[in-house]
C-alpha positions as CSV (number, residue, x, y, z in Angstrom):
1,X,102.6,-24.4,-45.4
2,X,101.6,-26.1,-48.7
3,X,104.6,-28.0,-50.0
4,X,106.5,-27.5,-46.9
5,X,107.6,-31.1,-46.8
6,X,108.6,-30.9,-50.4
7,X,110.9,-27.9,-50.1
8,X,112.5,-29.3,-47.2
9,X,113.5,-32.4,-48.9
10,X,115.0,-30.6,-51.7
11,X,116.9,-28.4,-49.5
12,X,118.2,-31.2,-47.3
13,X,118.9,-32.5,-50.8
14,X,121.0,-29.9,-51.3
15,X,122.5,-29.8,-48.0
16,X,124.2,-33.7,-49.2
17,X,125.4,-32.1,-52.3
18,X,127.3,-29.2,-50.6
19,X,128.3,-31.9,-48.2
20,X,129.7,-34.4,-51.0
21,X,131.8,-31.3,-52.7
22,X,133.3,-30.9,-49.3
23,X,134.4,-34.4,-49.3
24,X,135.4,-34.3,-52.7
25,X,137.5,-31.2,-52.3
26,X,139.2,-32.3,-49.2
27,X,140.1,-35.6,-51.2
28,X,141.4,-33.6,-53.7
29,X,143.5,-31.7,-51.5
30,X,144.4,-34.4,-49.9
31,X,146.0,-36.5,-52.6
32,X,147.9,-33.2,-53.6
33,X,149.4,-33.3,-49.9
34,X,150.7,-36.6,-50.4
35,X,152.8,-36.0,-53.2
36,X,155.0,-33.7,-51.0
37,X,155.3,-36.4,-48.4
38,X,155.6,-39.3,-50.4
39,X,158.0,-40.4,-52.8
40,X,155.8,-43.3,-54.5
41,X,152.4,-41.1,-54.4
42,X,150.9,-40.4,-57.9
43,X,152.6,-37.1,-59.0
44,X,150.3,-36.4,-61.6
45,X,147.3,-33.9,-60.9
46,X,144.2,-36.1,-63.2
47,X,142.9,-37.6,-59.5
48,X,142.7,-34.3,-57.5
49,X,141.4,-32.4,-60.9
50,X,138.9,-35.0,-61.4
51,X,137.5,-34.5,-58.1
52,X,137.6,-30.9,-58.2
53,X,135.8,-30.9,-61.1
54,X,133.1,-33.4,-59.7
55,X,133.2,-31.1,-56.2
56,X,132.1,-28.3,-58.6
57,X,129.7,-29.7,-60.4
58,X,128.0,-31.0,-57.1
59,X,128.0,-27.1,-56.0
60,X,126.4,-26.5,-59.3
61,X,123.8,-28.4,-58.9
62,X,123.4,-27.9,-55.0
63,X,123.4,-23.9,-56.3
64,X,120.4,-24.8,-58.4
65,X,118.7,-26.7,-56.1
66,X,119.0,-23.8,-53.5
67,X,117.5,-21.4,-56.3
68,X,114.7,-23.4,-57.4
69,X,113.5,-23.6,-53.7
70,X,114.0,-19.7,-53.2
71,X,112.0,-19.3,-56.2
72,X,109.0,-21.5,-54.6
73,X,109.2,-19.5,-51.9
74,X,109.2,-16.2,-52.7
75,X,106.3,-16.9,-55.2
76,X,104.2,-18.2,-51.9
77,X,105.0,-15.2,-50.1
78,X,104.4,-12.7,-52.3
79,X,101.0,-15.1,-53.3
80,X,100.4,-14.8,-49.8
81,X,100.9,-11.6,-49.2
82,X,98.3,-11.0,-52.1
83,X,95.7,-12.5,-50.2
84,X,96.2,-11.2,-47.2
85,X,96.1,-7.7,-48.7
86,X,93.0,-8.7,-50.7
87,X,90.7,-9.6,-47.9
88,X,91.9,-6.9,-45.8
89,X,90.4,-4.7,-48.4
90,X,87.2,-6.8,-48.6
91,X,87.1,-7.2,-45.1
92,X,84.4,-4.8,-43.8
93,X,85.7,-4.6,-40.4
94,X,88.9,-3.4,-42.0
95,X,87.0,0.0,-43.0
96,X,85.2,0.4,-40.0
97,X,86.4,3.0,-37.2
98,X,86.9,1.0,-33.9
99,X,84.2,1.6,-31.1
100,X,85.5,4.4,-28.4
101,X,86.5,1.4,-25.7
102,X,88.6,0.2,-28.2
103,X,90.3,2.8,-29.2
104,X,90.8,3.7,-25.0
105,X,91.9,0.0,-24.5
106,X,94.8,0.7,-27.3
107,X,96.3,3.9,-25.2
């Protein structure tokens, strides 16, 4: 497929970022943790927001990714499908009724 290669670098592109909000969100969760089992552990919430907030904007942009690639390819298969249509059409063997062995072979 045209552009294969390109499409699945962007996906596996993706893949990282979905990969990296993970990380970020289990960080996040993590540091929240602590303040229930710690007594010097930072009680304020600014580091696990902070990395919420980057964890979503990696989705976000993980999200866009993943709907710019759809895009691509459902354009190519419907382009595709256009073609394939089209010289079925044109084709001239496509109008013509097949020979009696054929049509015995078939059954």
């Amino acid at each position: 497929m045209e552009g294969g290669a390109e499409s699945l670098a962007h996906l596996a592109g993706a893949c990282a970022q979905i990969s990296l909000a993970a990380t970020l969100c289990n960080l996040a969760i993590h540091h929240r943790t602590e303040i229930y089992l710690f007594e010097d552990a930072d009680p304020t919430p600014a580091t696990s927001a902070d990395q919420l907030r980057r964890a979503g904007d990696e989705m976000q942009r993980a999200a866009t990714t993943y709907r710019a690639v759809a895009q691509q390819l459902s354009r190519r298969l419907a382009s595709f499908t256009t073609r394939r249509e089209g010289l079925r059409r044109s084709s001239p063997q496509a109008h013509a009724k097949p020979s009696a062995p054929a049509a015995r072979r078939r059954a």
